[in-house]
OpenMM code with the backbone's topology and positions (N, CA, C; nanometers):
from openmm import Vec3, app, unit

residues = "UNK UNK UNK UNK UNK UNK UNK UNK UNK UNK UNK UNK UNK UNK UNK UNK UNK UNK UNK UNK UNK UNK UNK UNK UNK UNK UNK UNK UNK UNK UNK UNK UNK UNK UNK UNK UNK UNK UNK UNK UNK UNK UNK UNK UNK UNK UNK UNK UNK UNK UNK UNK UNK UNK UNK UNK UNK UNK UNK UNK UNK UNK UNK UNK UNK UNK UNK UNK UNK UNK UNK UNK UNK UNK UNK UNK UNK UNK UNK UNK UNK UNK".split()
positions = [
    Vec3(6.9085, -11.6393, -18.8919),
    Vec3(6.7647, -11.6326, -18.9117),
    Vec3(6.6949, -11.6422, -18.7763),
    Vec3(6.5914, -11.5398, -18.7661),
    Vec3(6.4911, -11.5597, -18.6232),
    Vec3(6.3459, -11.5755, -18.6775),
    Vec3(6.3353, -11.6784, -18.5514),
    Vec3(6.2215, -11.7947, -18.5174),
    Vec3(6.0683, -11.6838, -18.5185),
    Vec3(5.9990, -11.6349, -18.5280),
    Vec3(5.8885, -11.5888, -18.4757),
    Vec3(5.8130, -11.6896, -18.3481),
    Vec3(5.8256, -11.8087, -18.3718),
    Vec3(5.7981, -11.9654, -18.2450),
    Vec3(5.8549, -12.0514, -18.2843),
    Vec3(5.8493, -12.1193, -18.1917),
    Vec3(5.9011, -12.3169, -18.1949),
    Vec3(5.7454, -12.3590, -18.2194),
    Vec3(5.7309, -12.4945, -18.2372),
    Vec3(5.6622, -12.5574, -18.2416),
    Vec3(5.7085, -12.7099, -18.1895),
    Vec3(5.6769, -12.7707, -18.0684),
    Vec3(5.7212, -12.8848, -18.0139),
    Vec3(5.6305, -12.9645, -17.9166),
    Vec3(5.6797, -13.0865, -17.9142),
    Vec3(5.5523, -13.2189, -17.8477),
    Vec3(5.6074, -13.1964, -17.7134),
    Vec3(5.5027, -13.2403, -17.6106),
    Vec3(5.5219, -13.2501, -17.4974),
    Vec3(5.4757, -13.4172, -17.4926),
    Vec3(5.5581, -13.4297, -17.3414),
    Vec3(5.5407, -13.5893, -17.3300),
    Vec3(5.4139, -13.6507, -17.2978),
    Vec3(5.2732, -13.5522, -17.3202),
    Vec3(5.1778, -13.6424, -17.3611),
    Vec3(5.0996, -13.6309, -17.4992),
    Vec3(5.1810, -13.5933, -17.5936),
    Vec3(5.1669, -13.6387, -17.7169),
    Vec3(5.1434, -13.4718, -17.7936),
    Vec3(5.0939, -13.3831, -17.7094),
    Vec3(5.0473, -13.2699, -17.7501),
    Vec3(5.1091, -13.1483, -17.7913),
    Vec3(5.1133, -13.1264, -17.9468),
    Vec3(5.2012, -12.9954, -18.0001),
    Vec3(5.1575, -12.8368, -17.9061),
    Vec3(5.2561, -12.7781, -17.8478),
    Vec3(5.2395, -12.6305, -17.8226),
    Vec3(5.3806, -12.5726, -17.9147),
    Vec3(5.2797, -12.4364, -17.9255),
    Vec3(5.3727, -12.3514, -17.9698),
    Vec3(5.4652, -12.1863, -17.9012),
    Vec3(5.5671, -12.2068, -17.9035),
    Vec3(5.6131, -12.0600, -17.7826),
    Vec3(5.6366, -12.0050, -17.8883),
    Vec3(5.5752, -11.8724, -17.8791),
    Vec3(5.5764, -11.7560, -17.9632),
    Vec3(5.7363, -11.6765, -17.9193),
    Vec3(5.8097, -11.5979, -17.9568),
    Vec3(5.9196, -11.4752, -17.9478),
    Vec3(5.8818, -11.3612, -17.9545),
    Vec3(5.8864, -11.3102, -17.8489),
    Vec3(5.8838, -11.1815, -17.8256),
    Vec3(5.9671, -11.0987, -17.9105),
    Vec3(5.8897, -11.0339, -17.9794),
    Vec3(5.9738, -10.9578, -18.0988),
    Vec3(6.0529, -10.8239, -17.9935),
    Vec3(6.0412, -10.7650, -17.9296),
    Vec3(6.0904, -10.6823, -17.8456),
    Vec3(6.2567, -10.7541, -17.7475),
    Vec3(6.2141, -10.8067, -17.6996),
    Vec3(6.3092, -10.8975, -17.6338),
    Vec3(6.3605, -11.0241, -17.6643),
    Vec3(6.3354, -11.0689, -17.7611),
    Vec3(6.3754, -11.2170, -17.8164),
    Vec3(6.3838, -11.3028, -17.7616),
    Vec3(6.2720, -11.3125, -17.6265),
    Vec3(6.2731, -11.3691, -17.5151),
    Vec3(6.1509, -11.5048, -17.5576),
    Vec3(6.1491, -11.5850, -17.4970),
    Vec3(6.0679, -11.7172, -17.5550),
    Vec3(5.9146, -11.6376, -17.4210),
    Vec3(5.7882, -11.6655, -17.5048),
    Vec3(5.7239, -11.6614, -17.4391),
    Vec3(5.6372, -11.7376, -17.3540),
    Vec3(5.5033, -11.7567, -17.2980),
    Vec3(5.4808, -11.8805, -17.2002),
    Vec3(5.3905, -11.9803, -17.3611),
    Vec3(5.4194, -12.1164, -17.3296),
    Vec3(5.3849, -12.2044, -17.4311),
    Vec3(5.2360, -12.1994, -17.4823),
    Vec3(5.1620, -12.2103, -17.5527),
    Vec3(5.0699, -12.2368, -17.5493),
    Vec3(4.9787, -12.3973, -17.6644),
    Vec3(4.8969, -12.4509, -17.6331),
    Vec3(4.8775, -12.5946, -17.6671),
    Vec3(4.8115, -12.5589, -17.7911),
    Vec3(4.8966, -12.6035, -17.9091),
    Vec3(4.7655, -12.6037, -17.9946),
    Vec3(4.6633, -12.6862, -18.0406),
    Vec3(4.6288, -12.7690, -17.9506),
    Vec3(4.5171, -12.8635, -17.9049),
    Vec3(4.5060, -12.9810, -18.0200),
    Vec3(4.6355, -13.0316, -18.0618),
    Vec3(4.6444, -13.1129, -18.1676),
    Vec3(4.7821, -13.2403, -18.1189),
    Vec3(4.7498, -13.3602, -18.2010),
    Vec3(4.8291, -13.4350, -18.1517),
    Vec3(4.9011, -13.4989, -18.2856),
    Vec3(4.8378, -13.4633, -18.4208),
    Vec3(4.9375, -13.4750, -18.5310),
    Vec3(5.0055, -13.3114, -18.6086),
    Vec3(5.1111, -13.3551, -18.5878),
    Vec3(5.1374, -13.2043, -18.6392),
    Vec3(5.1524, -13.1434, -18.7595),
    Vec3(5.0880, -13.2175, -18.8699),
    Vec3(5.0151, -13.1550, -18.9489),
    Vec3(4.9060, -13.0373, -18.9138),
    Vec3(4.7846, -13.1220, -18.8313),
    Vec3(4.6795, -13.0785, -18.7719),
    Vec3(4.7638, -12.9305, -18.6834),
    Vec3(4.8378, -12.9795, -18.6185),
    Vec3(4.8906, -12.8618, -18.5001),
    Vec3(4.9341, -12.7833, -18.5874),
    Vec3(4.9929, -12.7185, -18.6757),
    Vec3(5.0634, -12.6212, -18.8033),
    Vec3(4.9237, -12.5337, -18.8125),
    Vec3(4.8427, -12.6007, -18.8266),
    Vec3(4.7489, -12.5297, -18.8337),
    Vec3(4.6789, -12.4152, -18.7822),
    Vec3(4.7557, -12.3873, -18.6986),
    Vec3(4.7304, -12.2850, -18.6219),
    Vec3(4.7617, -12.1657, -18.6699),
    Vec3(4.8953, -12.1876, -18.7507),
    Vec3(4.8795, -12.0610, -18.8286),
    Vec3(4.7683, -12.0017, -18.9284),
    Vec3(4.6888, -12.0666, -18.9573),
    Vec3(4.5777, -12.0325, -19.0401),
    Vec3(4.4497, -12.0221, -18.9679),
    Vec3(4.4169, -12.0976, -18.8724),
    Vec3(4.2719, -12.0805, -18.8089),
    Vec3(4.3381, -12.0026, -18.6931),
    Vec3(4.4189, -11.9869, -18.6286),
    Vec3(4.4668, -11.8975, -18.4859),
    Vec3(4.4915, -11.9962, -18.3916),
    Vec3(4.5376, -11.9885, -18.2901),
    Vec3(4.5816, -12.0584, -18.1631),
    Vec3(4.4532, -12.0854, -18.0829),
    Vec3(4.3940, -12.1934, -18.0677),
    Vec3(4.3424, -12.2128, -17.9442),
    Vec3(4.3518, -12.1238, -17.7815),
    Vec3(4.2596, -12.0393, -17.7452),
    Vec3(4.3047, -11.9925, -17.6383),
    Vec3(4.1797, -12.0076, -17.5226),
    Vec3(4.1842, -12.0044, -17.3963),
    Vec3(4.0414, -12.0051, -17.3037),
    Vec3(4.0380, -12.1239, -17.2967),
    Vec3(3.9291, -12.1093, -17.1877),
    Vec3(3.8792, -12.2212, -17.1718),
    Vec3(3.7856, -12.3034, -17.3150),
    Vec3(3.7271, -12.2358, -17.3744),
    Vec3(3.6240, -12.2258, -17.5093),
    Vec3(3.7696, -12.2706, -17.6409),
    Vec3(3.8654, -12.2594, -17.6295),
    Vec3(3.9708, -12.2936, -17.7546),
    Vec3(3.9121, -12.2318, -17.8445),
    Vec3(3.9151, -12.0817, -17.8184),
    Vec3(3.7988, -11.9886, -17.9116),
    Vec3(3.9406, -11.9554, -18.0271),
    Vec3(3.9843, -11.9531, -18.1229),
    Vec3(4.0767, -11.9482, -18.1863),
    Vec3(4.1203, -11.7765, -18.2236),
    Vec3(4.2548, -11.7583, -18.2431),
    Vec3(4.3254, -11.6197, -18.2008),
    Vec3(4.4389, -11.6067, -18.2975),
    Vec3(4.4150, -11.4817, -18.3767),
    Vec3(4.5584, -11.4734, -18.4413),
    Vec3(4.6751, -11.4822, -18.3412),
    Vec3(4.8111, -11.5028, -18.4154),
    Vec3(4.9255, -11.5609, -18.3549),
    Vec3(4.9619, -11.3942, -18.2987),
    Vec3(4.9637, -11.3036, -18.3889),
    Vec3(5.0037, -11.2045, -18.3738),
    Vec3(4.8876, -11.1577, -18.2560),
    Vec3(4.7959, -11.1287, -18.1890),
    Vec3(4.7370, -11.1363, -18.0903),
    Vec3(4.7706, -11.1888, -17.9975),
    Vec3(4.7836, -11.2853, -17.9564),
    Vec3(4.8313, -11.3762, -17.8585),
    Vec3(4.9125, -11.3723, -17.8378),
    Vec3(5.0361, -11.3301, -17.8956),
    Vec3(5.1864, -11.2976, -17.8741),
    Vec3(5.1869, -11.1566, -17.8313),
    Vec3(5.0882, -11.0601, -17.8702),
    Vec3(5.0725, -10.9441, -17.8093),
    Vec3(5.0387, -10.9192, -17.6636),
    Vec3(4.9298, -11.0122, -17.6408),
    Vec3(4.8621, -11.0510, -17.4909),
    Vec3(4.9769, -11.0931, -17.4243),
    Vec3(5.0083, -11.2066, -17.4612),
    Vec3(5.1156, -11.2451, -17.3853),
    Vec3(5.2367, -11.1648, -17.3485),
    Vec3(5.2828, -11.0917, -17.4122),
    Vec3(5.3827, -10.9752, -17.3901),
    Vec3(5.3369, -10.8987, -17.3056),
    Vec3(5.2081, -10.7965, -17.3339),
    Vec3(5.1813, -10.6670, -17.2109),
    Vec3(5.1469, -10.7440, -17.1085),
    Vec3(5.1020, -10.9047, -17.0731),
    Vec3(5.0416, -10.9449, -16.9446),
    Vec3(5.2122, -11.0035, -16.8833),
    Vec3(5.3153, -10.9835, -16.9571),
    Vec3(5.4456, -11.0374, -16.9024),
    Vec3(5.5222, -10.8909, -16.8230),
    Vec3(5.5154, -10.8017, -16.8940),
    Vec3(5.4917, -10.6688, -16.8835),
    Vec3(5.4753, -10.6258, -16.7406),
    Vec3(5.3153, -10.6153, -16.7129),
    Vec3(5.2414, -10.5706, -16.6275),
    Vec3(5.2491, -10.7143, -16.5005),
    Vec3(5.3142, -10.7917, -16.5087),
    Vec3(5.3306, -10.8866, -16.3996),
    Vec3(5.4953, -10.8328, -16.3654),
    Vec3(5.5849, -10.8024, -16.4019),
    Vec3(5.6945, -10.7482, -16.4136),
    Vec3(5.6883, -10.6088, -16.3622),
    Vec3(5.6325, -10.5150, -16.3968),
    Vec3(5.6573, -10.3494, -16.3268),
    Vec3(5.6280, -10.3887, -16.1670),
    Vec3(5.6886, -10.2481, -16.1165),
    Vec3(5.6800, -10.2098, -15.9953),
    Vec3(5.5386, -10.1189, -15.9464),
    Vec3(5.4839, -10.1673, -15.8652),
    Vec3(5.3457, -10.1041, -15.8181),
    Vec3(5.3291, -10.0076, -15.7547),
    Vec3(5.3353, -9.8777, -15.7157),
    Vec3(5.3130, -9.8083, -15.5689),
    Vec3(5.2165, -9.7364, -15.5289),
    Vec3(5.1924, -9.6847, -15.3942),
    Vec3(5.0924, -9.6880, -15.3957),
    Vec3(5.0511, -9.4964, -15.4558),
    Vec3(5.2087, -9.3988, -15.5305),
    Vec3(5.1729, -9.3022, -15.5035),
    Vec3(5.1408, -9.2740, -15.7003),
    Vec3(5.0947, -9.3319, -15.7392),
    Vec3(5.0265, -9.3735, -15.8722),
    Vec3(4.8741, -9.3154, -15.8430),
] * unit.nanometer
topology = app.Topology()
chain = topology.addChain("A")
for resn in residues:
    res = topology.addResidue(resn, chain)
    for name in ("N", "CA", "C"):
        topology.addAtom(name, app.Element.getBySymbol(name[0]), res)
């Protein structure tokens, strides 16, 4: 069976969740879901992930998208005859 994310505490009390790159099955960069019981933190699947500075809330499937093409485009090769 595959994960779509983890969901796990960091050592100051705070649930993030790393999404999987459905393409690469690669873990992606963590993100906080601004909760410290994880009841409350689960929740993210229903209201969206906290993202920004604003914790403006984001489907999962969005944010796992962002996060992929900006992993992407930090990864290719640049030149200048583009």
């Amino acid at each position: 069976m595959r994960w779509d994310y983890y969901l796990h505490k960091r050592k100051n009390g705070v649930y993030y969740v790393e999404f999987i790159d459905k393409a690469s099955g690669k873990k992606l960069s963590a993100r906080s879901a601004g909760e410290t019981d994880k009841v409350k933190a689960e929740l993210w699947k229903i209201n969206g992930i906290p993202t920004g500075r604003l914790g403006k809330p984001r489907p999962m499937e969005e944010a796992a998208r962002v996060e992929s093409v900006t992993r992407a485009m930090r990864k290719a090769e640049l030149n200048s005859a583009c």
